[in-house]
C-alpha positions in Angstrom: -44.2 69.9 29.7 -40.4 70.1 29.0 -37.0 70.8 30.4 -33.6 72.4 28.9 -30.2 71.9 30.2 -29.7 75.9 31.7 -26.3 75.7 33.6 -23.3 73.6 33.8 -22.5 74.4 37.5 -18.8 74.7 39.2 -18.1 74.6 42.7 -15.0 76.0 43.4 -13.0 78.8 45.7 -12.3 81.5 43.3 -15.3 82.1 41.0 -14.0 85.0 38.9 -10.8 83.2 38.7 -11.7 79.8 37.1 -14.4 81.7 34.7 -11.4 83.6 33.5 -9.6 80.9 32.8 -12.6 79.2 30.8 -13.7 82.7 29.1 -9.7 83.1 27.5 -10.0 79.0 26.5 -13.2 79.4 24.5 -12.0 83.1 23.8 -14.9 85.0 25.1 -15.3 86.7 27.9 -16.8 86.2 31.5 -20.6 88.0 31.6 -20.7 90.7 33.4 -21.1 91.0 37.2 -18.9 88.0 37.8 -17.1 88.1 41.3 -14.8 85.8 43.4 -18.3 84.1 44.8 -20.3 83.9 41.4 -19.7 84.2 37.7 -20.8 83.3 34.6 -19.5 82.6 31.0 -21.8 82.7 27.8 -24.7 84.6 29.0 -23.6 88.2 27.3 -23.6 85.4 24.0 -26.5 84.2 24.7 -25.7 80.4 25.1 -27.0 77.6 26.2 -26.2 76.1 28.6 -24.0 78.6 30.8 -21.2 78.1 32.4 -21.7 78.9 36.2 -19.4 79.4 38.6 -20.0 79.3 42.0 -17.3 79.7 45.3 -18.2 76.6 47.9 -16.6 76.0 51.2 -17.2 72.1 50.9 -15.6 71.6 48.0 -15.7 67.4 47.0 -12.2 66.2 47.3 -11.4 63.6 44.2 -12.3 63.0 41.0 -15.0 64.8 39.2 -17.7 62.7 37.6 -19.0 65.3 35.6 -16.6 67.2 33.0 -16.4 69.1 30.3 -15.9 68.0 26.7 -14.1 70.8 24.2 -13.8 69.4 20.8 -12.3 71.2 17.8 -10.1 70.8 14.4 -7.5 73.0 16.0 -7.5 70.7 19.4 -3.7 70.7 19.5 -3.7 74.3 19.2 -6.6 74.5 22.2 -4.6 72.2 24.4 -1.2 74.4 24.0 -3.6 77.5 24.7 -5.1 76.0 27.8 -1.5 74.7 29.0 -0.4 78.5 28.5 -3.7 79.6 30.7 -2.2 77.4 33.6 -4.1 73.6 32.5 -2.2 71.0 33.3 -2.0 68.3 30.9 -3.2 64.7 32.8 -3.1 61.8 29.7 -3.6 61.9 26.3 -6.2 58.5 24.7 -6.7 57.3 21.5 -9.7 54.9 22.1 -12.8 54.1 20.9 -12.0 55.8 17.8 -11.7 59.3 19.1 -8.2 61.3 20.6 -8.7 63.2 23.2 -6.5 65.0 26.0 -7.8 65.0 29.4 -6.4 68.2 31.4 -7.3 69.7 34.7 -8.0 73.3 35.7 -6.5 75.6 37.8 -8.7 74.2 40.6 -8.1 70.8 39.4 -10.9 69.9 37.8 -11.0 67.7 34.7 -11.6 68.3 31.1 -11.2 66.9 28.2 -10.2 68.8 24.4 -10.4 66.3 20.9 -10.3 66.2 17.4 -13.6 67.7 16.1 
């Protein structure tokens, strides 16, 4: 028996919208048949896992414990894209032997881009 990682899920109110945003940061694009209730990034590429968006009327106010991680050599470069793409830049850390910037979303949710 086994199990695989399928989906990274995010609730949010505009589906379509935040999967844009993700599909122009990792320069790809949403799969088709995304909508402002349901959409999905990295399917059409065959990836694993997807990135799933889904529109939720109970949306959990606060912080997010779960978040994404971007890393790459170019992570300045990715942070100034994601900026541009309407990020907003929360604290940049230099800890534990890594640099990473933590941004948030359109929606507000929390990720991270660092030094590959």
């Amino acid at each position: 028996m086994t199990i695989a990682l399928a989906n990274v899920t995010i609730d949010c109110d505009n589906a379509a919208g935040l999967a844009e945003f993700y599909a122009q940061l990792m320069d790809t694009t949403v799969d088709p048949g995304g909508a402002e209730f349901f959409a999905t990034v990295g399917k059409s590429a065959g990836a694993t896992p997807l990135l799933m968006f889904i529109k939720v009327g109970d949306k959990n106010p606060g912080k997010n414990v779960v978040h994404l991680d971007f890393a790459s050599a170019q992570s300045l470069d990715y942070i100034e894209r994601a900026i541009s793409l309407g990020a907003k830049h929360i604290a940049d850390f230099d800890e534990y032997g890594m640099q990473w910037t933590t941004l948030a979303d359109p929606e507000g949710n929390l990720f991270d881009i660092g030094k590959a």
